[in-house]
Structure formats: C-alpha cells, structure tokens
C-alpha positions as a Markdown table, in Angstrom:
| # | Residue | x | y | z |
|---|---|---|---|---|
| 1 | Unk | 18.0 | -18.7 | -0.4 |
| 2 | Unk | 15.1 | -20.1 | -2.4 |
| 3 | Unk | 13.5 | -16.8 | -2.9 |
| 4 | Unk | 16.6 | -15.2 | -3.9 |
| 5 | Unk | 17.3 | -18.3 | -6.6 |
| 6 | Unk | 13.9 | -17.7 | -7.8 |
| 7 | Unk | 14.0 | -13.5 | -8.1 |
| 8 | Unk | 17.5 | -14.3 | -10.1 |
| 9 | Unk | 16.0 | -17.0 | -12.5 |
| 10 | Unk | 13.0 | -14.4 | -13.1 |
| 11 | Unk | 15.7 | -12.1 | -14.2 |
| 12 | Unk | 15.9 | -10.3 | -11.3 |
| 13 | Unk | 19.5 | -8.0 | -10.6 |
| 14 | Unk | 21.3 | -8.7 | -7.7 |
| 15 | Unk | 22.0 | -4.9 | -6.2 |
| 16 | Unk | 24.6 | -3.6 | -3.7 |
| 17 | Unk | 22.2 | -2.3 | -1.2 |
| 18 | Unk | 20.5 | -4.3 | 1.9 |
| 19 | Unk | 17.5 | -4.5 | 3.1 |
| 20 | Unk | 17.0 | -2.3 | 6.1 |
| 21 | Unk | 14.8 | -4.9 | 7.8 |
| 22 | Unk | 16.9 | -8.2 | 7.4 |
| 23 | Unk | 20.1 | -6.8 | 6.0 |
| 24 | Unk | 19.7 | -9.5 | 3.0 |
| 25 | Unk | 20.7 | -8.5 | -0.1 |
| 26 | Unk | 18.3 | -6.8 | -2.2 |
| 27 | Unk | 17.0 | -7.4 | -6.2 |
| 28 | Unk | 15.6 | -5.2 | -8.8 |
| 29 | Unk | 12.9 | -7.3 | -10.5 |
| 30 | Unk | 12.0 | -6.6 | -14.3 |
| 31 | Unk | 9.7 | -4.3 | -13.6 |
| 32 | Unk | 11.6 | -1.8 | -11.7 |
| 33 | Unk | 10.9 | -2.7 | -8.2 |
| 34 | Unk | 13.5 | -3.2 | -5.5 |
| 35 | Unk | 12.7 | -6.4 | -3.6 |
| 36 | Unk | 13.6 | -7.9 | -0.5 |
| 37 | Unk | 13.7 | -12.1 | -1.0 |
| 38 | Unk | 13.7 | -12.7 | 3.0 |
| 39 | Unk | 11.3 | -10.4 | 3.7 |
| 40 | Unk | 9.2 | -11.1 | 0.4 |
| 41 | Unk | 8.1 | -7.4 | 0.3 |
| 42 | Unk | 8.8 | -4.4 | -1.8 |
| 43 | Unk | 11.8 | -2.1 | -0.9 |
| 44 | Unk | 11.9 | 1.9 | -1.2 |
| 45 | Unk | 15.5 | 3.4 | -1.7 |
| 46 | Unk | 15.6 | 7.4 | -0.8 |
| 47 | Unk | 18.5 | 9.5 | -1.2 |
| 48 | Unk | 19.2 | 11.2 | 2.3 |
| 49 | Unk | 16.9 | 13.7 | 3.6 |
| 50 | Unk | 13.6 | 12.8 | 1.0 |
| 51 | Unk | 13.1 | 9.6 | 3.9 |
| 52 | Unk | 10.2 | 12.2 | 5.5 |
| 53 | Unk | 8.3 | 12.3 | 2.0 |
| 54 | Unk | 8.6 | 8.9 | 1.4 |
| 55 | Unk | 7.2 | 7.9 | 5.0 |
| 56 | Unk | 4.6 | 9.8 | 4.2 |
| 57 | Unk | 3.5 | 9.0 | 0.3 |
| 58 | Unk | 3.4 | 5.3 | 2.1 |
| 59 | Unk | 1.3 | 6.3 | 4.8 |
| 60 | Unk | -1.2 | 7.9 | 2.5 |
| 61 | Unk | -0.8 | 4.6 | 0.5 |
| 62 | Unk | -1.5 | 2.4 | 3.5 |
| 63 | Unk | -4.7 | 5.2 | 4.6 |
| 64 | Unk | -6.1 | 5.5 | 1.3 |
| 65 | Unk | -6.4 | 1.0 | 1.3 |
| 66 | Unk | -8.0 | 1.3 | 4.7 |
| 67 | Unk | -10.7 | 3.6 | 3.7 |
| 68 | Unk | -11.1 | 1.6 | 0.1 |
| 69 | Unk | -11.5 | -1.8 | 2.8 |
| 70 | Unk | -14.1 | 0.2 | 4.4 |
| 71 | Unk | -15.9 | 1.4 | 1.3 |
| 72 | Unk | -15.9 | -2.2 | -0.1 |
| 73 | Unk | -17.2 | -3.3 | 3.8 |
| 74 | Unk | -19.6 | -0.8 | 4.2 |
| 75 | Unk | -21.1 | -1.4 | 0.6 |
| 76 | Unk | -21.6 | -4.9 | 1.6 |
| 77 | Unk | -23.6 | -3.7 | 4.7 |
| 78 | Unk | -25.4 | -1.4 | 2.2 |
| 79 | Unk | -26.7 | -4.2 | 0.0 |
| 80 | Unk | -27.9 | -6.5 | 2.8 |
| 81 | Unk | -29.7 | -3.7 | 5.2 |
| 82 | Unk | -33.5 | -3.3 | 4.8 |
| 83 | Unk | -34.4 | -0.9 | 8.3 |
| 84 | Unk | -34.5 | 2.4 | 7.1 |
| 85 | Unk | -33.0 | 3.7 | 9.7 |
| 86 | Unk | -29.8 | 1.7 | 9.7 |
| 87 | Unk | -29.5 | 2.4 | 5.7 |
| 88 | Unk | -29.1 | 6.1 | 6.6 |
| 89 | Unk | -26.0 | 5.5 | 8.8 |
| 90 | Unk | -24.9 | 3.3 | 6.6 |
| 91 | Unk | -24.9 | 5.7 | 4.1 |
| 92 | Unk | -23.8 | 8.7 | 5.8 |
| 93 | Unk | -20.9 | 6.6 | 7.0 |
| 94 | Unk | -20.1 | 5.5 | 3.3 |
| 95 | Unk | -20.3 | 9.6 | 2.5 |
| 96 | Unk | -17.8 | 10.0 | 5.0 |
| 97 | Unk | -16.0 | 7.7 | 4.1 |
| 98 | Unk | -15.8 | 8.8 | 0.1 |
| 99 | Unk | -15.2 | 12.2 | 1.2 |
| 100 | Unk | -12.4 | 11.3 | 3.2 |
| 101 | Unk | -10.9 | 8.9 | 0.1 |
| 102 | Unk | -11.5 | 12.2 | -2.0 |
| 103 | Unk | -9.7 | 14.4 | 0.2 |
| 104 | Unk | -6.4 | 11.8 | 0.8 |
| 105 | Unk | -6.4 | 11.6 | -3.0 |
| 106 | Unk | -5.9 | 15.3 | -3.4 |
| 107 | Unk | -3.2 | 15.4 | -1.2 |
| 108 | Unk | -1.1 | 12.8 | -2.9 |
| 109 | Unk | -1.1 | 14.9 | -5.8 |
| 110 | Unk | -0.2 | 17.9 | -4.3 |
C-alpha cells in the first residue's frame, strides 16, 4: 500500500488493468510506463495476439544485457591479464562477444 501511495503522490494514474503477476492494481507513471507497486517492476500491456513479439523484443532486451555484463567482465579481465597467451582468449572471447551484441542489435531493428 506504501508503494502505491507513493506512485500516486508522484503523479502516477491509477489504471483499470492488473498486474498479471500479483493481480494488484496497476499505475502509469509520468513518463509513460505501466508499473506494478507490489511487484515494484515495469508492466508491458499487448493487445491480443502481438504477446509472441513482445516475449521476444524482451528476451532480446534481457540477451543483449547479458552479453553487455560480459563485455564489461571480460574487459576487466582484459586490463588485468599480462600472459600473452591468456590475452588472446580473452580477446577472441571479447570479439565473440561484440559480434554477437552486433548481430542481436540488428535483429531488434528488423
């Protein structure tokens, strides 16, 4: 109840829809965003039948923040390796991994 309080003194609206996790009511903040107070995360509402391309477009989403979390890992690794050996792997792993983040990116545009 706290959370909701909170979302509707931010100026948050109150909609008619529920959350699909909780069933609690859900808000639209100012910025556009359907949010769910009990669940404290974002909401997506799709008209029938676009659910597939939605589930998808937030698979890619949650893909594409892996592979930045291994870029960002990997880079670290990068910066602290001296054997030569082990900075080639590293590196042809970050390649991979750049490709791959290169490749996902085209596909959300598509």
């Amino acid at each position: 109840m706290k959370q909701m309080a909170e979302l509707l003194r931010s100026g948050a609206t109150m909609l008619s829809y529920s959350c699909p996790e909780c069933a609690s009511p859900l808000f639209r903040r100012k910025t556009g965003e359907i949010w769910c107070a009990k669940c404290d995360r974002r909401v997506v509402i799709v008209p029938e039948g676009e659910e597939a391309s939605v589930q998808a477009g937030t698979r890619l989403e949650t893909l594409e923040r892996a592979l930045v979390d291994k870029l960002v890992s990997m880079g670290g690794r990068l910066s602290q390796e001296t054997d030569p050996e082990n900075l080639k792997a590293v590196a042809e792993v970050l390649d991979t991994l750049l490709a791959s983040l290169e490749r996902l990116r085209k596909i959300r545009k598509v």
